[in-house]
N, C-alpha and C positions, 0 to 999 in steps of 0.2 A: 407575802414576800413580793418586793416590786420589781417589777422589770429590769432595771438596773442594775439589781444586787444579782437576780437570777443571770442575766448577761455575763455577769463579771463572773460567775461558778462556773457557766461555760466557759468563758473565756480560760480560768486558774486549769482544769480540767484541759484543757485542749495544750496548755503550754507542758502541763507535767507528761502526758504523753509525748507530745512533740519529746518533750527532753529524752526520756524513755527509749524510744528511737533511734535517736541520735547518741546514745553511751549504745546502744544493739549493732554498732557502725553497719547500715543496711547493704554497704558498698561492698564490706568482706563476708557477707553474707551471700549476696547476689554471685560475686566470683566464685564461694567455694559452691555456689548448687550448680553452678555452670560445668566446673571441670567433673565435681560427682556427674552430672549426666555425661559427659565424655565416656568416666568408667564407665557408666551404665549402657552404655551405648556398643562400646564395645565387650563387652560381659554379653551381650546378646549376639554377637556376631556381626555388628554392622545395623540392625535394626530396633529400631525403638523398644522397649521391652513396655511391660502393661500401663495400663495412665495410672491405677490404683497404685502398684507397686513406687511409681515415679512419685504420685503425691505422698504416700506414708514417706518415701527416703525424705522428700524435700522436705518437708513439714518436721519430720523428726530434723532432720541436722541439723535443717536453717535454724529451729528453735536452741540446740544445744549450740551451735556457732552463736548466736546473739548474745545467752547465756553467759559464753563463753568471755565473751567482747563486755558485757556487760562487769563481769568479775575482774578483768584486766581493767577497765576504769575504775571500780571503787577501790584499788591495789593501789593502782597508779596516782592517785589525784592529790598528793601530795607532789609529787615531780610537775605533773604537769601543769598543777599552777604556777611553778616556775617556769615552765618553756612559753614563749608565746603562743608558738602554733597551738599547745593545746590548753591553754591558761581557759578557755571561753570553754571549754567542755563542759557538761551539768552539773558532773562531780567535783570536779574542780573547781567550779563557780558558785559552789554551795546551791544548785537549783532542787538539789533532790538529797532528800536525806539517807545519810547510810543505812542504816537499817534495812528499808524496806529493799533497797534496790538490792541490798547484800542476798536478802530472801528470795526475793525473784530471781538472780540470776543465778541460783542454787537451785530453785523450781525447774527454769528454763535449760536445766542440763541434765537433773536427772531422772526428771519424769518423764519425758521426751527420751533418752537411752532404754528405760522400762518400756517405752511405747514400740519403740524400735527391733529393739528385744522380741516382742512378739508380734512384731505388724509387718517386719521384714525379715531379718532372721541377727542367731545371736553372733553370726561374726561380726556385721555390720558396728550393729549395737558394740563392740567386744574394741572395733580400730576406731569409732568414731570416740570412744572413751579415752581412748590413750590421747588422741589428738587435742580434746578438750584439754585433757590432765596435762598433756606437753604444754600447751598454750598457757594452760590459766596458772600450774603452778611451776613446775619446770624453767619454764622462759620467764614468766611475768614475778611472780613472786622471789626467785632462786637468782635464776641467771642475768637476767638485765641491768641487775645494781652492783653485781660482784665481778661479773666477765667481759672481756669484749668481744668474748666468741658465742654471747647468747644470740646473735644471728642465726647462726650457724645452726645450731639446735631449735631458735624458732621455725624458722627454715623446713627443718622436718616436719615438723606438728603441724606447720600450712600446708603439706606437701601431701596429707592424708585424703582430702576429698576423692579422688581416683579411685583410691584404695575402697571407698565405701562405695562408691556407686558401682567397679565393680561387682564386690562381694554381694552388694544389695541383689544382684540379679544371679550371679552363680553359685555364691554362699562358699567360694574357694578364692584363693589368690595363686596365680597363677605370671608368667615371666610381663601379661601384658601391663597391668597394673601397675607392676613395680617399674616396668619402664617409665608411665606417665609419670608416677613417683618421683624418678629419678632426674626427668627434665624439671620437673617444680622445683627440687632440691636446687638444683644446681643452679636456673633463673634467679629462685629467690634471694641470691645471692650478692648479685650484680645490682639490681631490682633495689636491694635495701642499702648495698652501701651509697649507690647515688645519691638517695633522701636523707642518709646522716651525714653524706658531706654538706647539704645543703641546709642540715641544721645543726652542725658540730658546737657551734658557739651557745645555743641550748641546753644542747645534751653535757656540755661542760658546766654551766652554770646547775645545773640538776645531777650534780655527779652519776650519771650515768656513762660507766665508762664503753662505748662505741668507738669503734676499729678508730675512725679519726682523731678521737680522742685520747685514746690509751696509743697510738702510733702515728700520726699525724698525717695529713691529706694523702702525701706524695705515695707514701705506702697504702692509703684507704685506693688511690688510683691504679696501682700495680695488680693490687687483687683484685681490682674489678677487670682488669685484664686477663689475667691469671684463669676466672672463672669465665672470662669470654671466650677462651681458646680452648675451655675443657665443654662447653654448652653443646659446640658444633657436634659432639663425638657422640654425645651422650642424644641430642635431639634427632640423630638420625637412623636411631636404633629401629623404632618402627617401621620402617622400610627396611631393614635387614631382619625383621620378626613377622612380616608379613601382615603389620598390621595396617598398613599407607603406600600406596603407589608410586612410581615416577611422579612424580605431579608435587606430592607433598615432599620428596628427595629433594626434588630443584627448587621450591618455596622454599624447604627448610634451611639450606645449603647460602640461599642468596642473603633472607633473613638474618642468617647468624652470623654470614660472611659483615653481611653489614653493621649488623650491632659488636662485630670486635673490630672493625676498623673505625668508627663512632668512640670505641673507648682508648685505642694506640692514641687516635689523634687527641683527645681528651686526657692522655696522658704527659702528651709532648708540650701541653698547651700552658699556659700559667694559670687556669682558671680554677679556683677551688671546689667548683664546683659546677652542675651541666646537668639541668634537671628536661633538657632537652633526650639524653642519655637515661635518664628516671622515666622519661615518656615514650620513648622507644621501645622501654624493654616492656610496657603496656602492650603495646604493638605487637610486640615479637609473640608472645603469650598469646593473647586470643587470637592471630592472627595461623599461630603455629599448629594449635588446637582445635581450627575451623578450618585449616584444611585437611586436616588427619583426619577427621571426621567427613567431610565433604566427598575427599580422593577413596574413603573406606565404602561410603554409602553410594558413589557413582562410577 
């Protein structure tokens, strides 16, 4: 075999993984191990809990979140060759064939929940199931082609990491969890309609019916309102649960002050859209979560 040809089998090999990859989106992967250690973080009282414990959660979910991510692409890849933004995806692009990828991301969900099962414990294994199940057929398969309220319900299924990096360490669910819970919920919210105002003209051409599309901007902007006036209420619960100090009160309180006068003004304004308000609420999120963690641990 000559150097050339062996070149180019690395080469075909290095492209199928890269695609591989990139259908695993490593970016919602990365996010949901971060707010799991949050739970995990607090499930121990404020203190790190063991490195082995941290690696089995991380290792099991990230693998069932990629899994996960992976089965909503081979789902999806009929729309998304319609949308631009995602027309260039693997599966969409025809880079990887259905099949295999179908297999793998059915490996990478439930061998990994069996590992979980016994390498952390079975409630972990028990929420992080449901959240896959929420994600991969609930929202992805069900709700995203028929509703415009499959936000709403994806929403929840993102909102589960908490839940498991708790239970990962106390093996119970308890008021703190469900608090984290309930800020992800409620973020998610605001968070997603920015990104379909900014692709509405997409998601129409792909009948997929999203809030701006089944009701039109002015009301996609009202609810991002809507849910910016309910985020405050809800994100300042762990200071009245003891789980965050003054410190993370007056962050929380400024943050959220600012991210609902960012969407009033976003509402009054003619623009259809304000991914400037999509980048913020980035902000608001790790920003929120780092110091509820930081104010808990100092």
């Amino acid at each position: 075999m000559s150097q050339e040809v062996m070149t180019d089998m690395v080469l075909e090999r290095k492209s199928v993984l890269s695609s591989y990859i990139s259908i695993s989106k490593p970016g919602i992967v990365g996010l949901t191990l971060v707010v799991a250690l949050a739970g995990m973080f607090f499930g121990n009282l404020g203190i790190m809990p063991r490195w082995d414990l941290i690696a089995w959660t991380f290792l099991t979910l990230g693998l069932v979140t990629a899994g996960s991510c992976m089965l909503n692409n081979v789902y999806d890849r009929d729309i998304d060759l319609i949308m631009k933004r995602t027309s260039k995806r693997a599966m969409a692009a025809g880079e990887l064939p259905t099949k295999p990828v179908l297999i793998t991301s059915l490996v990478l969900i439930f061998i990994p929940l069996a590992l979980m099962w016994q390498m952390v414990n079975p409630l972990s294994a028990i929420i992080t199931a449901v959240g896959a199940f929420g994600y991969s057929v609930v929202y992805t398969m069900w709700m995203k082609r028929t509703t415009p309220w499959a936000n709403q319900f994806g929403g929840i299924a993102g909102a589960v990491p908490p839940l498991v990096g708790y239970a990962a360490v106390t093996g119970t669910l308890d008021a703190w969890p469900w608090i984290m819970f309930a800020i992800m919920v409620v973020w998610q919210q605001p968070h997603a309609l920015a990104l379909a105002l900014k692709y509405r003209h997409e998601y129409a051409a792909a009948k997929v019916p999203v809030i701006p599309v089944a009701h039109g901007v002015h009301a996609t902007k009202q609810r991002i309102v809507i849910y910016n006036s309910i985020l405050p209420f809800v994100a300042v619960l762990p200071y009245f649960f003891d789980m965050a100090g003054e410190i993370y009160l007056i962050v929380t309180v400024i943050l959220s002050a600012m991210f609902l006068q960012k969407s009033i003004v976003f509402l009054r304004s003619d623009r259809d859209c304000d991914m400037r308000l999509f980048g913020f609420s980035l902000i608001w999120l790790i920003a929120v979560f780092f110091v509820m963690v930081v104010d808990t641990a100092f």
